[in-house]
Every structure is written in structure tokens, then in C-alpha cells.
N, C-alpha and C positions, 0 to 999 in steps of 0.2 A: 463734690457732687460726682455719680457714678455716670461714665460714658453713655450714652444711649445704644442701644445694639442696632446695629448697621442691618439695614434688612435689603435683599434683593427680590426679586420678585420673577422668575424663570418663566415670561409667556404673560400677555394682557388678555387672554382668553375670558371666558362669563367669571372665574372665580380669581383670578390676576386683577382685573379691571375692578373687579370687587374689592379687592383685598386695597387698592393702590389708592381708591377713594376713602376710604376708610383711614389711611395714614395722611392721606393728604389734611384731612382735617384735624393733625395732630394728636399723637398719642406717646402719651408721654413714658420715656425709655425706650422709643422707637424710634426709629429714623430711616425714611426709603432715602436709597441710595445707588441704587442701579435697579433696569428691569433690562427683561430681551422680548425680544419680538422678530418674527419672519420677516415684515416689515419695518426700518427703521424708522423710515420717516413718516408713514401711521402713527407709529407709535408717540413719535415724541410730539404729533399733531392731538391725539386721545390725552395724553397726561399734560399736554399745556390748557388741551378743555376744562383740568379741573385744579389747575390751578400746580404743575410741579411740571420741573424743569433738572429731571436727570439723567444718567449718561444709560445709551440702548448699546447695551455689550452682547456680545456674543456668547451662547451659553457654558461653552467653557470658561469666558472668562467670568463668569457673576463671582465664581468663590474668590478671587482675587480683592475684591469690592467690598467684601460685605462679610460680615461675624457669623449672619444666618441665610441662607439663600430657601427661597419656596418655589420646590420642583410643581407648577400646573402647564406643563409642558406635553404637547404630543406625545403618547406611551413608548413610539420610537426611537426617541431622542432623551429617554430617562438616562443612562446611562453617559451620555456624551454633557450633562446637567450633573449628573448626581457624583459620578467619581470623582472628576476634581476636588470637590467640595470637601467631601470624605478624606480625600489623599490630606488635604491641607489643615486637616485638622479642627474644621467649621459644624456648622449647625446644617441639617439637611433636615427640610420638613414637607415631606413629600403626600402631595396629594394624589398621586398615581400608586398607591399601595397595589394595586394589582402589578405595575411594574417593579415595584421595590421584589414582590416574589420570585423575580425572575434573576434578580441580581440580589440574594441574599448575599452571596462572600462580599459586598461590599459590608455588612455588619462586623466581618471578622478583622477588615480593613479599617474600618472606624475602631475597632479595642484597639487595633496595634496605633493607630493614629491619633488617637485621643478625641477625636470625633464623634458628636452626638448625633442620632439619626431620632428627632421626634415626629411620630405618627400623629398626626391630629384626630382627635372622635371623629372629625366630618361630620355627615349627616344623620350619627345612629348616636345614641345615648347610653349611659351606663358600664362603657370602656372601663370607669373604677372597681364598682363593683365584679364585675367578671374578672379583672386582674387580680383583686383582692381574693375572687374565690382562687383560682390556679394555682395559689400557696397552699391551697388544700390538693383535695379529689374532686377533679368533676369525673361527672361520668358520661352527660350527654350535653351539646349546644348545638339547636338545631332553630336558621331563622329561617323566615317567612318573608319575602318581599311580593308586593304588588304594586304596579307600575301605571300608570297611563299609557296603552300601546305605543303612543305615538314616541313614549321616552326611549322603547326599547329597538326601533327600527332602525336597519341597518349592524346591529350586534352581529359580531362575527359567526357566532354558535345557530345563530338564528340562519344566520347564509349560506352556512355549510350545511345542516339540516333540511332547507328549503322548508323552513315555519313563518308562515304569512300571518301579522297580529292586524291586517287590515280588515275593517269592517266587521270585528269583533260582534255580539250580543252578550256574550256569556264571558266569564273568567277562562281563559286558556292558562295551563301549566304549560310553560316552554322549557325549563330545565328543574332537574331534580340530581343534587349528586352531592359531592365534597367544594368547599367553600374557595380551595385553589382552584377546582374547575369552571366554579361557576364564575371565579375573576378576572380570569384568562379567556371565558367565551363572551365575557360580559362587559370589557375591561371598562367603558365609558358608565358603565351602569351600577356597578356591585362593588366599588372600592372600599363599601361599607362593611362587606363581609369579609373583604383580607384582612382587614383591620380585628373584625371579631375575631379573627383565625389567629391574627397572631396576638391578643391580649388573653386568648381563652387557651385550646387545647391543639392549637395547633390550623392552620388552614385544611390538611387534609382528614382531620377527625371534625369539625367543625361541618355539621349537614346544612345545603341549602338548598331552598325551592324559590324558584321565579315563576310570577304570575304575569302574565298579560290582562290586565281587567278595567274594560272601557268604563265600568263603576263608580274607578275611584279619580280624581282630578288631583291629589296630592302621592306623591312614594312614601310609600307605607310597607315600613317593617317592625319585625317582631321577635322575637328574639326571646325561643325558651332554654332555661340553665339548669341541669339539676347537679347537683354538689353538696357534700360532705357538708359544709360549711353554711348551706343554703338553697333553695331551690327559688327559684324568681324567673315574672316574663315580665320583657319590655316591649312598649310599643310606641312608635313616632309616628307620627304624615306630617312632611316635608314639603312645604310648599316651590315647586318648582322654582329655577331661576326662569328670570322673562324673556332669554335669551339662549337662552338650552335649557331644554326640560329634561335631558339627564342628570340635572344637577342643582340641587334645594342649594335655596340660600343662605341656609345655616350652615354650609362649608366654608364659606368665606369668613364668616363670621366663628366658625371654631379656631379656621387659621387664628384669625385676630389673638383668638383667648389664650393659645398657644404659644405664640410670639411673648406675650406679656407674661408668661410664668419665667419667662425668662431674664426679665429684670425683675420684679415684684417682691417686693420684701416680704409679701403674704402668699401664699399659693396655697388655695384650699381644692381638698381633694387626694387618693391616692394616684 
């Protein structure tokens, strides 16, 4: 019988505490094995709620623990999470992609270390297909998000700006530019579009608009491709998490899918 892969869990946050119920209930070729938290003894208070009983490390130590460790850690602390990992030659599966941009040479430290860094789709869809086009020509990726105001307040871009999404009637465009800037002013918001940036043509050729629009009650993005190989739009609405509406609950749930390619004797999909 093959080992189960050791999984840690970096932060109980709305997609941690998601992720860690979801194994508790067993999944097989998985196994939680460490998480961290600010709080230790929350935490080991939250995962006795649902039934698991293990060790709250410190986030340098998870890659020690664990085969695969999942960065949903404060965007400040990506780094002091993610390098060990990488140094030790583990699995890093970072859902802060807007921070993984900032610390790319840790990818060139993963080839020298044998180290996998997988990206999860998160929230947006069709990750395959756009990777599959990049073996050809694209020639444009350019998405669309629209937001529930209340998801996007307090965004750094927004503060530095002085753009208030309160008391909205109408759709407001709050940012229009390259898909690294929109990650970086967005970072709790847009980690959907590093991700398109880097399956597609790049985060800086990769065009993105943010909407504020009291409209819509789900995040909703869009995503048009034109390519050699194909031309295709995608579109998703992601229903909020119930405890941050920055963040659909289909990220928890890609982690999930993500983790399991990694025992799974079938992996359908490029």
C-alpha cells in the first residue's frame, strides 16, 4: 500500500479551517498532520471541534511535518512559510499567488531542490485549457472581475487611491491595468488572476479590470483568450465564503482536488 501524503495546513483562516474539515472527514491518500496558527491554543480548541487532534507548529516548522504543506497564511508571512518548504525539497501549494509573485526565485530554488510549487485553479476555471493554449501563440488574455463592494474594502490600491465602493448604485471600475498589478493592489482579492498570469502569457501581459458592483451577490469573473490554437471566454460566479466574502468556496475545495492528484492513480486533465 502507497504512504498517504502528509499534508500541513499553514493558517485556519476561512480556507485552512475549510480545507482541515474536509480531511478530517477522511480522504483517502491524505493525511493532516500539522497546521499553524497565531493562536495555539484556538487552534487546537477549532480542530478538536471537528473532530482532529494535531501538532500547531510554527510556520517554519510545517515543511519538517509534512510531504505537502498549503501556504493560506497572511501575505506577509508567505515567505517565512514557503522557503523552507521549497529548501527541503517538499510540495508548496500556495494560495496566496499574488505572494508567490513577489518571491518568484523561490521557483529557481525549487529546480535546484527537487521541489514542487503547485498552483491550485482556486476560484477561476479553465487553468487547462489556457495552459494547453501557451504551447502555442496567444496573443491577448484579458479578464473581467466583478465583485460585491463589500468584498473589495479595505484593498490596498483602493486606500492609496482614496476610491470609496460604499453606497455604490452603479457598477464602478476601480482598477484597469496588467494582472501583476492588479495582485499586488488587490492581493486578498485577485489571486485568481496571478494564477491566469502565470498559466497564460505571463502576469504582466495578462490585462485585468476590477469592478465594484452592488449587482452582483456572487465574484464573477471572465476571462477572454485569443490564440493560435483557439479563441475561448470563460466565466464563473463564486459564491462567497460565509466568513469572508473575499474568498468563494470553491478554493478550498480546488485545494482539496489538488492535494489528491497527488496520490491518485488517475489524474484527469492537463
Amino acid at each position: 500500500m502507497v504512504a498517504a501524503v502528509r499534508v500541513a495546513i499553514g493558517s485556519l483562516g476561512s480556507v485552512g479551517m475549510a480545507l482541515a474539515r474536509h480531511l478530517a472527514r477522511g480522504q483517502p491518500g491524505l493525511e493532516l498532520v500539522a497546521v499553524s496558527a497565531r493562536d495555539h491554543a484556538r487552534a487546537r480548541q477549532r480542530l478538536a471541534s471537528i473532530g482532529l487532534q494535531v501538532p500547531v507548529l510554527d510556520l517554519a516548522a510545517l515543511a519538517g511535518a509534512a510531504d505537502a504543506v498549503v501556504e493560506c497564511a497572511p501575505a506577509e508571512h508567505f515567505r517565512t512559510l514557503a522557503e523552507p518548504v521549497v529548501r527541503a525539497g517538499k510540495v508548496l501549494v500556495p494560495i496566496s499567488v499574488a505572494g508567490l509573485l513577489d518571491h518568484m526565485d523561490l521557483v529557481e530554488l525549487a529546480r535546484a531542490s527537487g521541489a514542487r510549487i503547485l498552483v491550485p485553479s482556486g476560484a477561476i476555471l479553465g487553468l487547462d485549457a489556457l495552459r494547453a493554449a501557451s504551447e502555442g501563440e496567444i496573443s491577448e488574455v484579458r479578464m473581467v472581475t466583478r465583485k460585491p463592494p463589500r468584498g473589495l474594502r479595505g484593498a490596498p490600491h483602493l486606500v492609496r487611491n482614496g476610491i470609496s465602493v460604499d453606497d455604490l448604485d452603479a457598477p464602478l471600475k476601480v482598477f484597469d491595468g496588467s494582472a501583476a498589478q492588479g495582485a499586488r493592489g488587490f492581493p486578498a482579492n485577485v489571486n485568481v488572476a496571478a494564477a491566469v498570469g502565470l498559466a497564460g502569457v505571463g502576469p504582466e501581459r495578462t490585462m485585468l479590470e476590477i469592478w465594484a458592483d452592488p449587482g452582483v451577490e456572487r465574484n464573477v469573473h471572465d476571462i477572454h483568450v485569443t490564440a493560435d490554437a483557439a479563441s475561448f471566454t470563460l466565466h464563473i460566479e463564486n459564491v462567497p465564503s460565509a466568513d469572508n466574502p473575499r474568498t468563494g468556496r470553491l478554493v478550498a475545495l480546488s485545494v482539496l482536488a489538488t492535494l489528491r492528484r497527488l496520490s491518485s492513480p488517475l489524474v484527469v486533465g492537463s
